[in-house]
Structure formats: C-alpha cells, structure tokens
C-alpha positions in Angstrom: 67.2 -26.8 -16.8 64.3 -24.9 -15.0 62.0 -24.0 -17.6 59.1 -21.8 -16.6 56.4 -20.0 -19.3 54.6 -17.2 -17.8 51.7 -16.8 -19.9 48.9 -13.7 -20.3 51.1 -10.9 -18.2 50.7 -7.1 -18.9 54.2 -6.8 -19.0 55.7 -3.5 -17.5 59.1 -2.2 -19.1 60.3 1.0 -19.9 57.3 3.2 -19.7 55.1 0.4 -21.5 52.8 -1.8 -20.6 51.9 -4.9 -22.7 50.2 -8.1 -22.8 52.0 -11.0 -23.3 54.2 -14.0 -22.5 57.7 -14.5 -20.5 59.6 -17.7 -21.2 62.0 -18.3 -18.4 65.4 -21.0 -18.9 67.5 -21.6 -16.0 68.6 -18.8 -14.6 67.6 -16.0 -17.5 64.4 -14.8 -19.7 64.5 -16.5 -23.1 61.8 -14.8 -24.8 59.2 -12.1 -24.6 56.6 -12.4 -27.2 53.1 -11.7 -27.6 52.4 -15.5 -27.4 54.4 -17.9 -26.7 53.8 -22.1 -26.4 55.9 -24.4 -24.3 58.5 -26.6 -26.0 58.9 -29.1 -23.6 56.8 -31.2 -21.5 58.8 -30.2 -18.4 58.4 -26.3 -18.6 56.3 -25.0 -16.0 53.4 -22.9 -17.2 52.1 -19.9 -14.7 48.9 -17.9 -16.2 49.5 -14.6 -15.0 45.7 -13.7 -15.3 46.1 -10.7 -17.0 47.9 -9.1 -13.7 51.0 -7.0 -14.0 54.3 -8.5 -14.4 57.0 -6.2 -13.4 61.0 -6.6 -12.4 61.5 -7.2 -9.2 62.3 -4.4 -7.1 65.4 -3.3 -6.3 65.8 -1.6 -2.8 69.0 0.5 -2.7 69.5 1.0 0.9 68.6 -1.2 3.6 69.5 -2.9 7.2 69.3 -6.4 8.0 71.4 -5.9 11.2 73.6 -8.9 10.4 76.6 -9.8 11.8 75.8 -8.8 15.5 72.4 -7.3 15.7 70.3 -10.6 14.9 67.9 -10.4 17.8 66.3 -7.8 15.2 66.6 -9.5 11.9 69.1 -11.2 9.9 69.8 -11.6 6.2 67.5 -15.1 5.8 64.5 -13.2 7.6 64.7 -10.1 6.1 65.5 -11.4 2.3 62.4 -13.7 3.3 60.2 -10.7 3.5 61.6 -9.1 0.7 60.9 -11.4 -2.0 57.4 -11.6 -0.3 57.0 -8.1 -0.9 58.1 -8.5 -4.5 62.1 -7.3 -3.7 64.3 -9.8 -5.2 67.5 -8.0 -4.5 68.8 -5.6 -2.1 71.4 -3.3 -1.0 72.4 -3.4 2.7 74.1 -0.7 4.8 77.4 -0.9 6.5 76.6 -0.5 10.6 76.5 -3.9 11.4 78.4 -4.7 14.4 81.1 -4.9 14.1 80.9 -1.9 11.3 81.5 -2.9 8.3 84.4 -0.9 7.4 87.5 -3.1 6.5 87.3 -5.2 3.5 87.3 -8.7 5.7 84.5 -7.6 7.2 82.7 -6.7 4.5 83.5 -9.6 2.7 82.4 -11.8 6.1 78.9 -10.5 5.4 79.3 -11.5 1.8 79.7 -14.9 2.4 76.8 -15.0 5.5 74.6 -14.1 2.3 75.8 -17.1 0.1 74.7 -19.1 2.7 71.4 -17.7 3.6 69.6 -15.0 1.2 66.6 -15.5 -0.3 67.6 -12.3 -2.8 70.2 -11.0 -4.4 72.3 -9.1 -2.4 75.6 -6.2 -2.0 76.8 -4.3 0.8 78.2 -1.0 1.4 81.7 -0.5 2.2 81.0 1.7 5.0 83.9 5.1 5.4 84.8 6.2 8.8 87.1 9.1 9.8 90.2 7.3 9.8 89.5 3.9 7.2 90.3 6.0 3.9 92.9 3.2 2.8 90.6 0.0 3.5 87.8 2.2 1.5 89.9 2.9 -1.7 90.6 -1.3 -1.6 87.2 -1.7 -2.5 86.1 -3.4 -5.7 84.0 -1.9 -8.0 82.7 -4.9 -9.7 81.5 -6.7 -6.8 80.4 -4.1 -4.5 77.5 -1.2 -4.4 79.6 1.3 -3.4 80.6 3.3 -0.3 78.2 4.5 2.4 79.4 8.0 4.9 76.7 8.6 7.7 76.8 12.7 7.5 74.7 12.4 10.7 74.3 9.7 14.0 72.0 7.2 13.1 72.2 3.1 14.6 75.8 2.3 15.2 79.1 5.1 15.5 79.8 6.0 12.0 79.6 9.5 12.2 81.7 10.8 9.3 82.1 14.8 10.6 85.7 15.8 9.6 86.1 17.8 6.8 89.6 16.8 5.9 88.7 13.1 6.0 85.4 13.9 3.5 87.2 15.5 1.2 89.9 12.9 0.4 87.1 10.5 0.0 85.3 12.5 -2.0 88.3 13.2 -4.1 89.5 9.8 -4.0 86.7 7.3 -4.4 85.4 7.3 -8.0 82.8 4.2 -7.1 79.6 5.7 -6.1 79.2 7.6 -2.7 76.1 7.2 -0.9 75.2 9.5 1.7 73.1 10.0 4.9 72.8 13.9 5.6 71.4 15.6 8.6 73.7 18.2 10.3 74.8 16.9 13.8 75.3 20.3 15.3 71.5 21.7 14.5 70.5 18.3 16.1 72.1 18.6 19.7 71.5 21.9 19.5 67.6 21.2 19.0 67.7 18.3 21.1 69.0 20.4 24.3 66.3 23.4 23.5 63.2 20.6 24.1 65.6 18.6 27.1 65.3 22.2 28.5 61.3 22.1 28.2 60.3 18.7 28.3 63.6 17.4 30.7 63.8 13.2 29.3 60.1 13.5 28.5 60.6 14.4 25.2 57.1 13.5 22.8 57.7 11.8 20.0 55.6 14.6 17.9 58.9 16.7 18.8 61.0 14.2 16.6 60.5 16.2 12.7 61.4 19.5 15.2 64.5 18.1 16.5 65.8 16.4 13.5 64.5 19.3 11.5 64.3 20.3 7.8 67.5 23.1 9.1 69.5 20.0 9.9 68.9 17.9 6.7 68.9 20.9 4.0 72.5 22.3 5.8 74.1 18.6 5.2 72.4 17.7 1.5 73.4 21.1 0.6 77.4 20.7 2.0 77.3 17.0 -0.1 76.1 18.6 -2.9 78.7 21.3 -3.0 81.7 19.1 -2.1 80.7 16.6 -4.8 80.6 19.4 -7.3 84.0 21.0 -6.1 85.0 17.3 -6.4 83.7 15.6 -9.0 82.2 12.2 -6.8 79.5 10.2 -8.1 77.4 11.3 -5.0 73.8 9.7 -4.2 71.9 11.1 -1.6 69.6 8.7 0.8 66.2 9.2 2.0 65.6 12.9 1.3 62.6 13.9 3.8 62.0 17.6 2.9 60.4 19.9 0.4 63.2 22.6 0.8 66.1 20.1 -0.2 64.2 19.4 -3.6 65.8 23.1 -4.8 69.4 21.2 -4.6 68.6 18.3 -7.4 67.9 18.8 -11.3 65.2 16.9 -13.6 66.8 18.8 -16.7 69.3 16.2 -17.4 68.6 12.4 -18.1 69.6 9.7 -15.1 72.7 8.5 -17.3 74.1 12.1 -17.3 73.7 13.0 -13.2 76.3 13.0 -11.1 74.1 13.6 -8.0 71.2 11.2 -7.6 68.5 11.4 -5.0 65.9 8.9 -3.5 63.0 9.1 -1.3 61.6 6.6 1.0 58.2 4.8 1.2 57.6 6.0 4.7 58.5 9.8 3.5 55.9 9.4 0.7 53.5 7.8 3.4 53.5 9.3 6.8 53.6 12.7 8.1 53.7 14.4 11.5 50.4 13.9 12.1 50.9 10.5 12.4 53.0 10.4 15.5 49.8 11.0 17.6 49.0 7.5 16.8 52.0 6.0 15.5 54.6 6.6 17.7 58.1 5.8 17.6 56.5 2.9 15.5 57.1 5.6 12.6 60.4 7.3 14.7 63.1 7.4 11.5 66.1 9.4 10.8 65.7 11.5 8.9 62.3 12.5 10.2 58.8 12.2 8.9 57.9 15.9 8.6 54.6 17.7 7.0 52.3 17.1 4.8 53.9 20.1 3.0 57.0 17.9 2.6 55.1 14.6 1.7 53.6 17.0 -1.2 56.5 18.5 -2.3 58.3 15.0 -2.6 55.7 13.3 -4.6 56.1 16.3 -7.4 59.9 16.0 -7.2 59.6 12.2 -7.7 57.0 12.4 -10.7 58.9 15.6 -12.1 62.1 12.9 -11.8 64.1 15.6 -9.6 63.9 12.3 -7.5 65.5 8.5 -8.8 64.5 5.7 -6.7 62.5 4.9 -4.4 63.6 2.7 -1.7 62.9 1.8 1.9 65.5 2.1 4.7 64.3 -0.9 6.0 65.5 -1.0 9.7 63.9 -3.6 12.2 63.8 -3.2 15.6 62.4 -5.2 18.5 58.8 -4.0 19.8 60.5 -3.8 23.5 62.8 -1.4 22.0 60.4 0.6 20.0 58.0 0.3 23.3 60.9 2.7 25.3 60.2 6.5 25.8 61.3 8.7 23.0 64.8 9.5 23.8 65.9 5.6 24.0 63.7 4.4 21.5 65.5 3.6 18.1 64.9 5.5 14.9 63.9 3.0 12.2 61.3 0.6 11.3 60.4 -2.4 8.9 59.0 -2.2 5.5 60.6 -4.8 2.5 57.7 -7.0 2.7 55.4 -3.7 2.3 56.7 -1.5 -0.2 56.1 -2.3 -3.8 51.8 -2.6 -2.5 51.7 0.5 -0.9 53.7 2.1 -3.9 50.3 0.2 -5.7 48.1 1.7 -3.0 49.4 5.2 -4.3 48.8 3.8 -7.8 45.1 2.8 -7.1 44.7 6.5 -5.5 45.8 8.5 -8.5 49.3 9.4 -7.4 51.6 7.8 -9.8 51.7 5.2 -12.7 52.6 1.4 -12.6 55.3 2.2 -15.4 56.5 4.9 -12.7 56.9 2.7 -10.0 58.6 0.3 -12.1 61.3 2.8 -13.3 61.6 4.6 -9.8 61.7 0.6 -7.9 63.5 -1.6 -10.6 65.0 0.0 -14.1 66.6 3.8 -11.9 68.1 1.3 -9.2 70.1 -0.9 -11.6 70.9 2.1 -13.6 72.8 4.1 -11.3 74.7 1.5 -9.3 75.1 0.1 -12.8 73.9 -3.6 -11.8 74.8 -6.2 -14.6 71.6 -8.0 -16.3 69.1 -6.7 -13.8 66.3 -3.9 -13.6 64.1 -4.5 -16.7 62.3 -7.5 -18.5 65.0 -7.5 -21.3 65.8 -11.3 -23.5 69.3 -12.3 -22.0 68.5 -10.3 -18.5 68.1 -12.3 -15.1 64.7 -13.7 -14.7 64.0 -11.8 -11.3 60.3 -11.1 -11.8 57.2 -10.5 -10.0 53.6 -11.3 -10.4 51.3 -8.4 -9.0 47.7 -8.8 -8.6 46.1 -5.7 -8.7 42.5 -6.6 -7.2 43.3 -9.2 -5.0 42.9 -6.8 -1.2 44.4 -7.8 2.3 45.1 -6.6 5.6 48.7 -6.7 7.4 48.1 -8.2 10.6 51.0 -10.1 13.1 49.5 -13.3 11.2 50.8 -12.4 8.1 54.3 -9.8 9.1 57.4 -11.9 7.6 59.8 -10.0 9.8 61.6 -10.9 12.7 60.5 -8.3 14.9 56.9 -9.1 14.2 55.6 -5.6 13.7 55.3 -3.1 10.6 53.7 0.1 10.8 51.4 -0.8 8.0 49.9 -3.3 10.5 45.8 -2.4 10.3 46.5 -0.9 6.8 44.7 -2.3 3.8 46.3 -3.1 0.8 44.3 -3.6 -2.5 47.1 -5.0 -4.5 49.2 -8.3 -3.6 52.1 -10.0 -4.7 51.3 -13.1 -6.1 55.0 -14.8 -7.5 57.9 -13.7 -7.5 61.0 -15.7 -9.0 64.7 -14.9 -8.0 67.2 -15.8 -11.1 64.2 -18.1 -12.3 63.8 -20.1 -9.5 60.0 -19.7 -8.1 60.6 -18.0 -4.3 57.6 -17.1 -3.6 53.3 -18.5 -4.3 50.3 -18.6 -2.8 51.2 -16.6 0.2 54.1 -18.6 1.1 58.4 -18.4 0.8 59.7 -21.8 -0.5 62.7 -23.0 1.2 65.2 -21.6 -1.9 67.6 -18.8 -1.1 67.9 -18.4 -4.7 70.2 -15.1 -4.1 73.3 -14.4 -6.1 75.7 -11.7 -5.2 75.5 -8.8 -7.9 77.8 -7.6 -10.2 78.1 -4.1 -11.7 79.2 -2.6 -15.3 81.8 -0.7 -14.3 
C-alpha cells in the first residue's frame, strides 16, 4: 500500500489553519495529528517546510475540448496542467463535438478520462431545446449535473425556448448549471458597432457588446424561473457588479437553492486590459470595469458568491491571433489559478482559509462530491503543497497547456505549487507531472 507522511504542514481546513502532520494510506488520509512518526520503513516522508497544505482545488466548470476539438487541448493535457496548478479534480462542460447531449456520448467522454486524466474528473450532461428525455436519464450519482448555455458561446447549444427551459427546470431535480447572457441585447449591440466600425470591430468594444444589460436580463430570468420552479440552479461565471443584487449571503451554502461563482479572470482583468491584452483576455461573459472587479471581490468575501472557478477554455494562438469578430472567446488558466488566488492573498485581498473554502470545501459542497473538498480522516488524499515564498515568472518554457499561451504569461507569481497528490498517489514535484493519471471519476451524495 502507498504510504506517504507529510510532515510540518500548516494545514488549512475549515477556516483554520494549523501546524501539523498528514499521514496518507493508499488511496485515503489516515491521520491528521499534531505529530505524527512513520510506522513503516516503506512510508514516504515529505517535510512540508512549514508551507501551506490545502485540498486540492476543485474547478467547477471547465473545457478541455475533448472528443473533437483536440488541436486545442485534450483531457491528458489539460488534467496535466491542472494538477500543476494544484487542481486535482475538475468539472468539464458539455460542447464538445459532437455535443455532449445524449447519455452515450457523455458516457464516451467518461471513459476517454479513465484512460487519460491526470485528475479526477465529471462532465455535464449538456440540455438542448429538444434532448429533455436523454437529460432526465441522467444519473445523479455519477454525474455533476446538467449544463443550459442561456447565451452562444463555443459550440450550438443555445438553450432560448421558454417552453423547453421550463420543463427542465421543472423536471430535473440534479443541479442546473447555467451560462446567462441575453442573446437578443447581444446582436442587437453587435449590429450598433458593425454599423460604426463595419468587421473592424476593437476588441475594447467586447464588455460593450456583451454588456452588463445582456448578463443581468438572463441571471435575473434564471433566477426567477428557478424560484417559480423550485431547481437547484447554479449560476457560472458572474461578470458584473449589478447582478450581485440577485444572490443572498443571509443564508448558509447548505440552505441555497441558487448558487453563484465568479471566475479568476473576472477577479483579475478589467477593460483596461484589452489595450494590451487582446483577445488573449476575449471571454464570454465579458471582462468589464474595474467597478465590476470591485463589486465581485465584496460579493465573494461577503459570501453572496460560492466558488471560485476558472472557465478554462484553450484556444490556438492562430485562432486567438484573428481580428475580433472571428477570434474565439475563451482562454487557459488551470495551471494558473490557485497562485494568482495567492497573488490576491499576498496583496491583502482575501485569506488562505478563504481561498480554500471558495476553491475546495464550497465546490464539493454544492455538487455534493463524496469524500472530497476538505482534509478530513477517511476523506480522499487529494492534497496540495503550496509554497508561499518561493516566486516565478510564467513564460512559454514553463505553460503546461496545449496551446502554449496563458494570459498570465510575463506575470509574476510569488507563490508556487510545490506537490500535489491525486487519491494519494504523488502527481506532481519539483516542477514536473509524473507519468500517473491517478484520476478517478467522482461520485456524489445524493
């Protein structure tokens, strides 16, 4: 049996942080104790240095474009940078190509990641206008739960009849995660700056077209049909400060019905940073002010936000390279998440025990995720080493993903992740991913 002793940690759990030792056997943590010596002379001892040790992440939404988009990334790459970046599982989005909206094909992508991921791993059963049948087959032990697009993003799963939302709504009781911006405000938009600009559209236009307007009127209609309906409603990648009036903080996480998550690259970026960014930082929804990166960080702290998450969504350089209009919306960030959430740390923003519960314990907890999310005796041993005062620089020597880029690249971080262990099993050291896709499909309490 793999026996591992992680030894001097400050242990982060639950809004505490404590020094101590982890003892890892196969698959699980044994013991957490203040001190702890190894039993056997084949137990591998780690001194944790006094850094942090922290569950790994769990990243609720992202897109590893496989089946049929590999020339961006696939499941091995992608996992590869995510347990890099301290992500040990992950939750992967729906349009794939071919969509994944019929239960063989969401079950094909289940068993491409038996074969290949690095992390543990579900994926969205995704709904459609006309696939309310093959959605209501879905499992709720083996899978996250169902994903609408309420707006166009990459791939045609545009969910815009109000019939077919409302028998979901009323007839799915897994968990309903949704993508809202409002598709009429967005051609309309779109055609006003076509009318100025003609197919020379800036990219600084992008938070305009896809405006606040568009994502406020879709949250908003969610919101009131899951109410009028009773669904268990999550709401992706919220992007602006006027949408934060639509969630509560005056109930605890186990009681909501409507949970919300925000996105590193919201909590990063703002408009301003299209000047020099580009389409490098061109995501649906939109990056918008520094008004809105404010008011998300107080909803998030306040806990009128859950998770944080990352929307990770690779795309070639060439593609990204095209004018606005044909460039793709999305960009690359597992690898880079859980450091720039300690960036934000190191700057006064937010608290390591925050980032724990908004990155690891808030994930498992509303998608329900068996054994995983904490540093509990009997839980998973999915675990990460961080190491506070260790800085680096992302640089194309050093990007884990397929397509190369991030738009970190030039940032410095002054945190790194230093291990991190996948159901016990040691993924990643010194910089580098050992050869173990160590990922398990996960399982949910409900």
């Amino acid at each position: 049996m793999n026996t591992v002793l992680i030894k001097n940690a400050k242990i982060v759990n639950e809004g505490r942080i404590f020094e101590g030792d982890v003892l890892i056997e196969g698959e699980f943590i044994k013991e957490i104790a203040e001190s702890i010596s190894h039993k056997s002379s084949n137990c591998k001892v780690i001194d944790a240095e006094g850094n942090y040790l922290i569950p790994g992440a769990i990243d609720d939404q992202v897109h590893f474009r496989e089946p049929g988009l590999t020339h961006k990334g696939d499941i091995a790459s992608e996992s590869r940078a995510a347990v890099a970046g301290g992500i040990t599982s992950f939750i992967e989005q729906p349009n794939t190509v071919p969509n994944a909206v019929t239960q063989e094909l969401l079950e094909d992508k289940y068993q491409i990641a038996a074969q290949s991921s690095y992390a543990n791993y579900s994926f969205m059963m995704g709904g459609t206008n006309d696939n309310l049948e093959e959605v209501l087959k879905t499992n709720p032990k083996n899978v996250a739960g169902i994903k609408l697009f309420l707006g166009s993003s990459t791939g045609n799963m545009l969910v815009d009849n109000p019939e077919t939302l409302e028998k979901i709504f009323s007839n799915t009781k897994m968990l309903i995660a949704v993508h809202c911006e409002d598709e009429a405000t967005i051609k309309a938009n779109l055609e006003k700056y076509k009318e100025e600009y003609g197919e020379d559209i800036p990219v600084t236009a992008h938070h305009l077209i896809r405006s606040e307007e568009a994502c406020y009127i879709s949250s908003s209609k969610a919101i009131e049909l899951a109410k009028k309906t009773g669904a268990r409603l999550h709401i992706f990648h919220l992007s602006t400060a006027k949408e934060m009036e639509l969630f509560t903080n005056k109930i605890p996480l186990e009681e909501k019905m409507i949970t919300a998550e925000v996105c590193v690259h919201h909590l990063w970026f703002t408009n301003d940073d299209y000047a020099t960014k580009g389409n490098f930082i061109k995501w649906n929804p939109a990056v918008k002010t520094a008004t809105d990166r404010d008011a998300l960080w107080k909803a998030l702290l306040d806990d009128t936000i859950d998770v944080i998450a990352t929307d990770h969504a690779p795309h070639t350089l060439e593609e990204k390279s095209q004018k606005y209009l044909n460039a793709p919306s999305g960009g690359p960030l597992v690898q880079h998440a859980v450091v720039a959430m300690f960036e934000a740390f190191h700057q006064g923003k937010i608290s390591v025990e925050k980032i724990v519960e908004k990155m690891a314990h808030n994930p498992a907890k509303i998608f329900k995720i068996e054994k995983r999310g904490f540093i509990k005796e009997g839980f998973y041993a999915d675990l990460v080493i961080v190491d506070p005062a260790k800085p680096w620089s992302v640089n194309k020597s050093n990007i884990l993903y397929k397509c190369g880029w991030s738009p970190f690249e030039g940032t410095n971080f002054k945190s790194r992740i230093s291990h991190t262990f996948v159901n016990g099993q040691l993924v990643y050291e010194n910089a580098k991913v050992k050869e173990i896709k160590a990922g398990k499909r996960l399982l949910f309490d409900r």
